[in-house]
C-alpha positions in Angstrom: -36.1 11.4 -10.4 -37.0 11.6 -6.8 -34.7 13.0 -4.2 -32.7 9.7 -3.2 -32.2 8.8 -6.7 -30.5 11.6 -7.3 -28.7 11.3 -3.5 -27.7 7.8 -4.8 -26.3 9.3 -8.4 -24.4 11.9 -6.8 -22.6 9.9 -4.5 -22.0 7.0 -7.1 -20.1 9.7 -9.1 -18.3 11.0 -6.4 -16.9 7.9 -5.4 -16.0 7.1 -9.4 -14.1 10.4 -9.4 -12.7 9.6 -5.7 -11.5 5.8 -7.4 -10.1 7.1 -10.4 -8.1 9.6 -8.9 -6.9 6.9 -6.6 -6.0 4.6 -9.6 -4.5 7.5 -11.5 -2.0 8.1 -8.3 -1.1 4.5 -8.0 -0.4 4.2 -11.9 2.1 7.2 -11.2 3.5 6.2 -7.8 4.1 2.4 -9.9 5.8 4.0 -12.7 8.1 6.3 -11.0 8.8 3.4 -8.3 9.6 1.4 -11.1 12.4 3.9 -11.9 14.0 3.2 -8.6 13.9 -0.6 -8.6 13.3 -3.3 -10.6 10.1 -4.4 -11.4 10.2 -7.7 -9.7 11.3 -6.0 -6.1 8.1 -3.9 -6.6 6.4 -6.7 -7.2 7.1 -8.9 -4.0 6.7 -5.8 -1.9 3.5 -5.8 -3.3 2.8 -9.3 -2.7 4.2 -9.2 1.0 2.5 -6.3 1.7 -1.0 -7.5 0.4 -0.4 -10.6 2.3 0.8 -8.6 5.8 -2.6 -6.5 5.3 -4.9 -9.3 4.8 -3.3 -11.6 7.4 -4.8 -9.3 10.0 -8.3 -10.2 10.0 -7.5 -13.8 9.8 -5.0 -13.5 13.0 -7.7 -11.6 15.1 -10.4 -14.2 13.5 -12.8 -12.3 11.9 -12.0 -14.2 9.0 -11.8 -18.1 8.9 -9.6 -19.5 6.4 
């Protein structure tokens, strides 16, 4: 394995650890939101907030829709 190989595999795994860690905190911040309020709440504030974010780049047109 030369030297960027092995570049290339090391930062591949960090950024699977870096995306799992990231999934496992959302799966935790979902289930103890979920205690709080329904599930359907959570669910259009995901919805509207997915849809604020990627309104953005469509508003300052780097995106054409």
């Amino acid at each position: 394995m030369t030297r960027a190989n092995a570049n290339r595999t090391a930062i591949g795994i960090v950024c699977a650890i870096v995306c799992e860690c990231l999934y496992g905190t959302a799966f935790m911040f979902t289930k103890q939101a979920t205690d709080q309020v329904s599930m359907l709440t959570l669910l259009s504030w995901r919805f509207f907030l997915a849809f604020a974010v990627m309104s953005i780049p469509v508003a300052l047109g780097w995106l054409k829709v």
